[in-house]
C-alpha positions, 0 to 999 in steps of 0.5 A: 862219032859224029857227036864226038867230032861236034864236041870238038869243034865246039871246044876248039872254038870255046877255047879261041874264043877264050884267047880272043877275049884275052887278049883283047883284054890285054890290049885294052889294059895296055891302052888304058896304061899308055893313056894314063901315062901321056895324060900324067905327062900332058898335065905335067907340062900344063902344070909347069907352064901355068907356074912359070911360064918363062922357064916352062918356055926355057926349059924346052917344055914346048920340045916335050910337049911335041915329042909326048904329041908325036909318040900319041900319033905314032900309037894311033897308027899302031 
């Protein structure tokens, strides 16, 4: 009986540890997909203010920039 309660256990905690590891892959996949995004948005707005600095200006690209910005701050305190 004894043995059979050690078998448990240990099934109990291969099975934990198995969901730990999933989501801790989920949670590194849905990082990487957040960090792909504001990067895209990042080189975006680099692009349109080296083309046309002027309507890069006009066309609130400044507002973007520090809205993309704020939403990293608030995922960094998540």
């Amino acid at each position: 009986i004894l043995l059979q309660e050690q078998i448990k256990i240990f099934d109990n905690l291969k099975r934990n540890t198995q969901q730990i590891y999933q989501f801790d892959q989920n949670l590194k996949q849905s990082l990487k997909a957040e960090l792909n995004y504001y990067s895209g948005e990042l080189i975006k707005l680099l692009v349109e203010g080296y083309e046309s600095p002027q309507e890069f200006v006009d066309k609130m690209g400044c507002e973007r920039y520090s809205t993309i910005l704020n939403q990293i701050e608030q995922k960094k305190h998540q």
